[in-house]
C-alpha positions as CSV (number, residue, x, y, z in Angstrom):
1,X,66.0,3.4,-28.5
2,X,67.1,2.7,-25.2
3,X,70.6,1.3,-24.3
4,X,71.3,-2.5,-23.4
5,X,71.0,-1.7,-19.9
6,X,68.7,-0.2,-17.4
7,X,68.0,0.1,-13.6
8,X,65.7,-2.1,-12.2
9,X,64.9,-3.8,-8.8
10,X,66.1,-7.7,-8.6
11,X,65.5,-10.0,-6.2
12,X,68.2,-13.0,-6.6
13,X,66.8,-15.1,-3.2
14,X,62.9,-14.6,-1.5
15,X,62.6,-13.2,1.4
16,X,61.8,-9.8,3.0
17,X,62.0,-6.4,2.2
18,X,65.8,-6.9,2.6
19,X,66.3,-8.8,-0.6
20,X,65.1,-6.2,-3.1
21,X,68.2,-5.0,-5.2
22,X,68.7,-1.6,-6.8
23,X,71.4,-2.8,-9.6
24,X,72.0,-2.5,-13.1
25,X,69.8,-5.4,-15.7
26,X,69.5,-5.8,-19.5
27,X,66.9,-3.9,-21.6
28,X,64.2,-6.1,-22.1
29,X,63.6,-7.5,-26.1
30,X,60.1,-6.9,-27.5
31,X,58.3,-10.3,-28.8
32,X,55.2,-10.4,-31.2
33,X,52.5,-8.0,-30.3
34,X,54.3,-6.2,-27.5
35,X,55.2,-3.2,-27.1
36,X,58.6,-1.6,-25.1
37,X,57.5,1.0,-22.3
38,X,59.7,3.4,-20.4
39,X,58.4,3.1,-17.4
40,X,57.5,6.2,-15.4
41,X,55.5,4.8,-12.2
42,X,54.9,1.4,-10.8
43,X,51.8,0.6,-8.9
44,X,52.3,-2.1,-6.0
45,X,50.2,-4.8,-5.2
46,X,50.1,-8.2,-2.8
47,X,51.8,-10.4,-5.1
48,X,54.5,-8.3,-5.2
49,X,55.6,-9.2,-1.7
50,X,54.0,-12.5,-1.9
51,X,55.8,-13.6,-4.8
52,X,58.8,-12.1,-3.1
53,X,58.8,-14.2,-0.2
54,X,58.5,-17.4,-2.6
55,X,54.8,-17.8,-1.8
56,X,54.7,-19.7,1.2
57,X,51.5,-22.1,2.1
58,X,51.1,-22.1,-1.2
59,X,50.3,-25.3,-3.3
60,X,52.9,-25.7,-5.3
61,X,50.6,-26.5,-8.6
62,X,48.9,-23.4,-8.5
63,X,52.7,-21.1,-8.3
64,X,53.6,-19.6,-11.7
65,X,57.3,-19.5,-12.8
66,X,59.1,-17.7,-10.2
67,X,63.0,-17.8,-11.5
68,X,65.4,-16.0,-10.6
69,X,66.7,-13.5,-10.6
70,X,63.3,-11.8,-11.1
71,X,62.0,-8.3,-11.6
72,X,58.8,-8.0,-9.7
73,X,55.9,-5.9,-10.5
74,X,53.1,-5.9,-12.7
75,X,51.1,-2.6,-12.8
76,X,52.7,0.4,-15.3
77,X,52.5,3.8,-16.4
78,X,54.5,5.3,-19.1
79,X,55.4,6.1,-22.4
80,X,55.2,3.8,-25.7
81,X,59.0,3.6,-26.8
82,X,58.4,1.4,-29.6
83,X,55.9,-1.4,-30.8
84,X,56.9,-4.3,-33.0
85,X,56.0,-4.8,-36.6
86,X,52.6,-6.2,-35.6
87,X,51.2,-4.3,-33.2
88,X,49.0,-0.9,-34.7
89,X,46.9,-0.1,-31.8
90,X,49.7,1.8,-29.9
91,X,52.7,4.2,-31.3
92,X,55.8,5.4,-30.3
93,X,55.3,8.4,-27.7
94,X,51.5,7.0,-26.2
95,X,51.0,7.2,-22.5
96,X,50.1,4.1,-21.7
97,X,48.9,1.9,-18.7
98,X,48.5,-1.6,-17.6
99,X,48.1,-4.9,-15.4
100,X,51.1,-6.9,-17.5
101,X,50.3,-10.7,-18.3
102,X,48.3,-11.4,-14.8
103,X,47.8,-14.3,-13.9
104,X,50.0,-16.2,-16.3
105,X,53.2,-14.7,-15.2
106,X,52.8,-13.3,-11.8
107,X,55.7,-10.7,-11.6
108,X,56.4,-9.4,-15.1
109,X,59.0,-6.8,-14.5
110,X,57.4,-3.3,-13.8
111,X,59.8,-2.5,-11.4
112,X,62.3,-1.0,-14.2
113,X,63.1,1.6,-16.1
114,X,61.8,-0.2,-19.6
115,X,59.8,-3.6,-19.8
116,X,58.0,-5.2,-22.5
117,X,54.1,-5.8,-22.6
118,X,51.7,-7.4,-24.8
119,X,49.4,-4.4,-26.4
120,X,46.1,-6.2,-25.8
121,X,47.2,-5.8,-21.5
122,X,47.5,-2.2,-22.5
123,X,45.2,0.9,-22.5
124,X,45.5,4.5,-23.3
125,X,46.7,6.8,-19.6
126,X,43.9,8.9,-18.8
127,X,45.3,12.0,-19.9
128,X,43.1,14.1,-16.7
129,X,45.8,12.0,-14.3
130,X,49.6,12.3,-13.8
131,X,51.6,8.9,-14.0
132,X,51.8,8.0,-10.4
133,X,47.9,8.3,-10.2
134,X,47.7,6.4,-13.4
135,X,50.1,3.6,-12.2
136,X,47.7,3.0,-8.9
137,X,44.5,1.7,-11.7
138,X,45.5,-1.7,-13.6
139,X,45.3,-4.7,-11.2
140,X,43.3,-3.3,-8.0
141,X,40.8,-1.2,-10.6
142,X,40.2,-4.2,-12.7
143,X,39.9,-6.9,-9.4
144,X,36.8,-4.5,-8.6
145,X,35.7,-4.1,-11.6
146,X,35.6,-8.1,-12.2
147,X,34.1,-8.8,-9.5
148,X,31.2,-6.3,-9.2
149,X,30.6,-5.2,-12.9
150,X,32.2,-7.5,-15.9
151,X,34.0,-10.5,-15.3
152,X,35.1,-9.9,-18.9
153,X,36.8,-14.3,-19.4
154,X,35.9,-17.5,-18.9
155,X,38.9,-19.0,-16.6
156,X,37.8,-20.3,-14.0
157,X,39.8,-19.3,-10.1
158,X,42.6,-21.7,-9.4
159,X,40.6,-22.2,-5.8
160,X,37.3,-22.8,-6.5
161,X,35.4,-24.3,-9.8
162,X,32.1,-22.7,-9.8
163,X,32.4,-19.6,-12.4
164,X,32.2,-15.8,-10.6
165,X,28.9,-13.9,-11.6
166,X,28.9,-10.3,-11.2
167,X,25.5,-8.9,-9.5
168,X,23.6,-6.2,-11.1
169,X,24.4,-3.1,-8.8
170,X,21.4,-0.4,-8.3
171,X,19.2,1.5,-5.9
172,X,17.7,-1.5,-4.3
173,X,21.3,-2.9,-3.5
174,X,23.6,-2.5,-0.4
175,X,26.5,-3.8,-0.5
176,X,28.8,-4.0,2.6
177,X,33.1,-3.5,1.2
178,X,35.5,-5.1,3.8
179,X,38.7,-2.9,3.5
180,X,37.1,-0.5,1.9
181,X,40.0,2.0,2.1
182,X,42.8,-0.2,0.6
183,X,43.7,-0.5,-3.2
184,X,41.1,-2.9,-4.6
185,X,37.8,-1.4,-1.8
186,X,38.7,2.4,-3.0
187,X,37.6,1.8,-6.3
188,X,34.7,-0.9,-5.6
189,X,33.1,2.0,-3.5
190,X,33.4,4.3,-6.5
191,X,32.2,1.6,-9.0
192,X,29.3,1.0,-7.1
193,X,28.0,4.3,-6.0
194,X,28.3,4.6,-9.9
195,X,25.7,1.7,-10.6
196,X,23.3,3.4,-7.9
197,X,23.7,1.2,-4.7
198,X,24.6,2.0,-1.2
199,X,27.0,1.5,0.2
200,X,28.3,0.2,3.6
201,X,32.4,1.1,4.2
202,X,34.1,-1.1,6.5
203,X,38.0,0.4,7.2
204,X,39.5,1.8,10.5
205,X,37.8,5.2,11.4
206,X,41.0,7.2,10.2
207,X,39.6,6.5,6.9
208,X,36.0,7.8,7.5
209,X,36.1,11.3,5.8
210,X,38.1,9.6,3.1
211,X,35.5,6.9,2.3
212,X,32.4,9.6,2.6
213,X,34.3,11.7,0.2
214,X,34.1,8.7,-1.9
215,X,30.2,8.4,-1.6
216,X,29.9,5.9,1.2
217,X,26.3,5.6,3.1
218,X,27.9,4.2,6.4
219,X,31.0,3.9,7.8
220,X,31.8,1.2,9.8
221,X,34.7,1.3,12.2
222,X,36.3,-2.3,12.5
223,X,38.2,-1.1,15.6
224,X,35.1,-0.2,17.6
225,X,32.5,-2.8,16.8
226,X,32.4,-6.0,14.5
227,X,31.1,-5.4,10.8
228,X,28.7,-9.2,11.3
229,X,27.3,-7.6,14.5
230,X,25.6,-4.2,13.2
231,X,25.2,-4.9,9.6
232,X,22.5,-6.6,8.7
233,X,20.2,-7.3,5.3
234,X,23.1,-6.7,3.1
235,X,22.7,-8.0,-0.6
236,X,26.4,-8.3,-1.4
237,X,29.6,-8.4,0.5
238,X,33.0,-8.3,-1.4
239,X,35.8,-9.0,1.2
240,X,38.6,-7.8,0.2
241,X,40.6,-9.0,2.9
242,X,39.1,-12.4,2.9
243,X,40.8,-15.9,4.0
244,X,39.4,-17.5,6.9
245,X,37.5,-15.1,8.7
246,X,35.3,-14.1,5.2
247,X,32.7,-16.4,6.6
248,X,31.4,-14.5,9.2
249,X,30.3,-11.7,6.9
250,X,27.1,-14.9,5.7
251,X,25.0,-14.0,8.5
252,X,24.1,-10.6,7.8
253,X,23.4,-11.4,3.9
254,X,20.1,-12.2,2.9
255,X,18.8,-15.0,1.5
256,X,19.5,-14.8,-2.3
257,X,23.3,-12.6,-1.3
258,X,26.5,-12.7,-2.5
259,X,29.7,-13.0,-0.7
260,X,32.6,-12.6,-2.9
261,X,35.8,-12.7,-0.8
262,X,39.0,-11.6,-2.7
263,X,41.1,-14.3,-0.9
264,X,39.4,-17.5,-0.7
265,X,38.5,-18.7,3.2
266,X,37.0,-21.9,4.4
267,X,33.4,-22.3,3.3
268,X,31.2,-24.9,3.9
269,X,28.8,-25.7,0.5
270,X,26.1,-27.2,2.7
271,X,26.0,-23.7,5.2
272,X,26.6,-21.8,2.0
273,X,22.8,-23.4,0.6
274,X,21.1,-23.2,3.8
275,X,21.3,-19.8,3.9
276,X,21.1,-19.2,0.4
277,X,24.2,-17.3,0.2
278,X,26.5,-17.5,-2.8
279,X,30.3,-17.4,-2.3
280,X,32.4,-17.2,-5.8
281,X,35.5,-15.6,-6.0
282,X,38.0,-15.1,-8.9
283,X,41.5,-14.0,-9.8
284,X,41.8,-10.3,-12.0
285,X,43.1,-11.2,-15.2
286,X,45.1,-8.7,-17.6
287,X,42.4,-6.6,-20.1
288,X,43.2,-3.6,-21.6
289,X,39.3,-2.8,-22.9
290,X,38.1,-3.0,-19.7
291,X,40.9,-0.9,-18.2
292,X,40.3,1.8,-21.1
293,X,36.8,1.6,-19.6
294,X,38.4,2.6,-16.2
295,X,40.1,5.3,-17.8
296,X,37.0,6.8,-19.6
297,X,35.4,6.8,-15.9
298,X,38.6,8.7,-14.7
299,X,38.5,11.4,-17.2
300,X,34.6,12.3,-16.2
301,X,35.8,12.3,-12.7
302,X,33.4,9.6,-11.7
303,X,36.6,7.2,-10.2
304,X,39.4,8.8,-8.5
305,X,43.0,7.4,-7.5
306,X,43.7,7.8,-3.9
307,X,47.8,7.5,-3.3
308,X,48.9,6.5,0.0
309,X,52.8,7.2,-0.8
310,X,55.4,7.1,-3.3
311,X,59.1,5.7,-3.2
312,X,60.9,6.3,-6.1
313,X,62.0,3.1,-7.4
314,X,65.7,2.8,-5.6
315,X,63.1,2.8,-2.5
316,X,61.3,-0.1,-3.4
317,X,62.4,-1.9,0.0
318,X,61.0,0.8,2.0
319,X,58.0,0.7,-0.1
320,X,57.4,-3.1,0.6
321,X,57.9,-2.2,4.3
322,X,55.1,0.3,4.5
323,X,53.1,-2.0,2.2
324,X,54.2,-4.1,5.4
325,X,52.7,-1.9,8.0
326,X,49.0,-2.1,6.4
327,X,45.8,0.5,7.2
328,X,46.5,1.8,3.3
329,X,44.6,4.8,2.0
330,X,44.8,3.8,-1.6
331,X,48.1,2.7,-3.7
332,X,51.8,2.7,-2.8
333,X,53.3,3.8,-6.1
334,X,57.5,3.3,-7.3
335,X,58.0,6.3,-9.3
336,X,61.0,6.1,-11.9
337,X,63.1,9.0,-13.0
């Protein structure tokens, strides 16, 4: 067992970069059904540095428990240090990976050297991929793979009542992936070239080779020409960038589409019907089944993890500053020692 202390990353006041600590913290206690990692690699996502900065221009009914201090970070690799009495689907030793307690706790303490985690968030590491590949999978993995191939719950998104619907993906579909370079578009490209449909990339064009070593059909450089004004009979759009310019991509959808932004934008219902387009969005929730079915597509090589750069976790400032800088080529990844 570990000792009563650990290094972690703190934040004791929101703001920027600036307010990420490096500094000694207790050991985490394991509760019913968890299990107590050592943490080798932490995978980074945008409510990292949003909850960091307190989430501003957000409502404040729809902020989780943000108290502080608080350890951010929800996305793990490592190894199984011990489980509690109730929990048989993970031992001592296991390499394990996952998206901890998303949505209900929005920052649940990755950025560590231990933290505690419920075993159903957990799945087995892919054993064909080191831990700093393995800690860029949980939460921008299963964000694709709820919104293009099994929703896999029944909550419905804090923005929007009407219940996200996966389309069936295959050779008669196009879909067009806004940001298709970043965290979350990397692995819808790979998801759907694995159902069968083609696929339109949209990224800057320092990211072209990348995305056609992924499988994409066409390339689309957002710094050269607008995605709405050469696309065109698209069957699905997932934005991952989303917010308020998402609504642009309805024109070149056709009539019986999907636009499925990642961040909710301003819609209009009435526009939305006209043309026959539906918008749904939803927020990734924890699941360690579907993210051992992630894994099983990992170890046949069908999904790769594409690393932008690694900070090793006393770095976790610098990390959020290139997070900062955007035009990502996959995951930004803490690594622990």
């Amino acid at each position: 067992m570990p000792t009563q202390t650990m290094k972690a990353i703190r934040l004791h006041t929101f703001g920027g970069p600036e307010v990420l600590r490096y500094e000694e913290a207790p050991v985490p206690e394991m509760g019913s059904g968890e299990v107590l990692i050592r943490v080798h690699a932490v995978g980074l996502n945008p409510p990292d540095w949003y909850a960091r900065e307190g989430m501003p221009g957000v409502p404040p009914e729809l902020i989780p428990a943000l108290n502080l201090p608080m350890i951010p970070g929800t996305d793990v690799s490592g190894v199984v240090e011990a489980v509690a009495e109730d929990v048989d689907t993970f031992a001592a030793g296991d390499e394990v990976i996952g998206l901890l307690r998303f949505p209900t706790a929005l920052q649940s303490s990755a950025y560590a050297e231990y933290v505690t985690a419920p075993a159903s968030d957990l799945a087995h590491k892919p054993a064909a991929i080191d831990h700093v590949h393995a800690a860029g999978l949980p939460m921008s993995a299963l964000t694709a793979w709820q919104y293009l191939i099994a929703l896999g719950h029944d909550h419905p998104s804090p923005f929007q009542e009407t219940p996200h619907r996966p389309v069936p993906l295959d050779r008669e579909t196009t879909i067009l992936i806004n940001g298709a370079a970043g965290g979350v578009g990397h692995f819808a490209l790979q998801l759907a070239k694995w159902k069968g449909a083609r696929v339109i990339a949209v990224a800057s064009g320092a990211h072209e080779e990348f995305l056609r070593e992924l499988g994409a059909d066409e390339v689309i450089d957002y710094t050269k020409e607008r995605p709405e004004d050469v696309a065109a009979d698209v069957d699905v759009v997932l934005d991952t960038v989303g917010g308020p310019h998402s609504r642009r991509f309805l024109r070149i959808i056709k009539h019986g589409g999907s636009l499925f932004p990642v961040y909710f934008g301003d819609f209009d219902e009435e526009e939305n019907a006209k043309l026959g387009v539906t918008v749904t969005l939803t927020q990734v929730r924890s699941h360690g089944a579907q993210l051992a079915e992630i894994g099983r597509l990992v170890e046949d090589g069908t999904i790769r993890v594409a690393i932008d750069s690694t900070f090793a976790l006393e770095d976790a400032k610098a990390a959020h500053q290139r997070a900062a800088q955007g035009h990502l080529q996959g995951k930004i990844v803490l690594t622990v020692a």
